[in-house]
N, C-alpha and C positions, 0 to 999 in steps of 0.2 A: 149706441152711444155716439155724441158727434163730438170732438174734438180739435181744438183751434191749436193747438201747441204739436209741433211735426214728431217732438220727442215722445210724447205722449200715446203718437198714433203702434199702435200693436205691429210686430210682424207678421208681413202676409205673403202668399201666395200671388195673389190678386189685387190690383188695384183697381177699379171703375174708374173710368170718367166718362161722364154723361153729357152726352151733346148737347151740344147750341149752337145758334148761328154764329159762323165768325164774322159777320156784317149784318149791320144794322141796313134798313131801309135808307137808299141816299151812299150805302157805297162805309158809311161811319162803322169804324172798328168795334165790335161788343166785347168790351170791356172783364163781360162775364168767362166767356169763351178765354181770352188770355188767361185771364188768372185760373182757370183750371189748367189750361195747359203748364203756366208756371208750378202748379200745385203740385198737380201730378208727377212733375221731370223730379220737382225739389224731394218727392217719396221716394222715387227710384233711386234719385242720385248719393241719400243719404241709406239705398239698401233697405228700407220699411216695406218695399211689394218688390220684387222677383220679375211679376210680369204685368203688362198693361192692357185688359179689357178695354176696347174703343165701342160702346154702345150708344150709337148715334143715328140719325138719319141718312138716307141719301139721296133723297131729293127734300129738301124741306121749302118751306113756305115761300124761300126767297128763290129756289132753285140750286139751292148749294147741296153738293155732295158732303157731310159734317163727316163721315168717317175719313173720306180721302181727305181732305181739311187736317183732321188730326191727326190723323199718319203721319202726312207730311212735316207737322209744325214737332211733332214729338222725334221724328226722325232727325229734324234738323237740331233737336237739341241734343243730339247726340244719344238717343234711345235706340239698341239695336232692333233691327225690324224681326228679329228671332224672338226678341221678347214683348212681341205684339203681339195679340190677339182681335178679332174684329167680330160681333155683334153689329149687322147689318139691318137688322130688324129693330132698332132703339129708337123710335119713330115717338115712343111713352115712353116715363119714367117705367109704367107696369111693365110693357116687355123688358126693357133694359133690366128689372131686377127676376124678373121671369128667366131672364137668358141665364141666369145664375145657375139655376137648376143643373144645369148639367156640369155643372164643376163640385168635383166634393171633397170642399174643403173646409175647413175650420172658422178662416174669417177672411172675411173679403172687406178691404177699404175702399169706400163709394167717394169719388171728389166732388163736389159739387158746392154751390152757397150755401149759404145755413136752412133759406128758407125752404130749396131744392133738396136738401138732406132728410129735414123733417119729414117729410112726403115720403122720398125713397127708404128712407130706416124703417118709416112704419111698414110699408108697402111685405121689407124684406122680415118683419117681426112677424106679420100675420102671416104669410107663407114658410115660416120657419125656417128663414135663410140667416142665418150669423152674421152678419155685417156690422162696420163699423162705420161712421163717417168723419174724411178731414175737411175742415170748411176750405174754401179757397174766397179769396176776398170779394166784394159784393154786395151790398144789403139790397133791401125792397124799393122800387121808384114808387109812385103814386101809381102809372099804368102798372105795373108790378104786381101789386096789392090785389087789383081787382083778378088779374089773371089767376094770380096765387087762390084767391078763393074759389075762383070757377074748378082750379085743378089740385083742392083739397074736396071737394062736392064730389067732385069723376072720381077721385082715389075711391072715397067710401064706395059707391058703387061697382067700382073693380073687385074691391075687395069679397061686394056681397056675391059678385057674378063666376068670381073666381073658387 
């Protein structure tokens, strides 16, 4: 279930947030990256997750380390580093919900944009992982679109391989 209203979101255990660049090509801030970090502090802060799953890359296509990125930005919003957790291997959406497995819990809230949730809820439906998702703000660009289909096409195949 994805869900846009914070009151709405279930209490969990776990929170997800799924990496991205925090810089755009040229040095420009992604936009996407903030608003999940916004998302995520705003579940903690209001007590809907306990603790913070960081399933991200560490070296990604720009050179940036996304989990030390997020640590950082979530530490500085006053998230204790006790209730971090870090997935170093979130490189995909599929390992990042793959990393799941090893937590056994009831429900787990994925942050991510709506388009990004779609993907990872089903990813965690066919592997039978309980998830829930909160949007964080975002919609699709034009270059978006086409990316978003190349990595709805990989999903189904993860799925079948997995």
């Amino acid at each position: 279930m994805i869900i846009s209203k914070i009151e709405e979101i279930p209490q969990s255990d776990i929170g997800l947030i799924l990496g991205t660049p925090k810089y755009l090509p040229g040095g420009k801030p992604n936009i996407y990256y903030h608003n999940r970090i916004k998302a995520t502090c705003d579940l903690y802060k209001i007590h809907k997750v306990n603790k913070i799953l960081i399933s991200a890359d560490t070296l990604n296509k720009y050179s940036e380390n996304e989990v030390e990125f997020i640590k950082n930005d979530l530490l500085q919003n006053g998230i204790p580093d006790t209730d971090l957790m870090y997935d170093r291997m979130g490189n995909h959406t599929l390992n990042s919900i793959l990393s799941l497995r090893r937590f056994n819990r009831k429900e787990i809230v994925v942050v991510s944009q709506k388009f990004h949730l779609e993907r990872a809820l089903y990813l965690a439906q066919k592997l039978k992982i309980s998830a829930s998702g909160y949007i964080s703000e975002g919609t699709l660009t034009n270059r978006l679109i086409i990316r978003e289909l190349f990595g709805r096409f990989k999903m189904r195949i993860d799925i079948i391989l997995n």
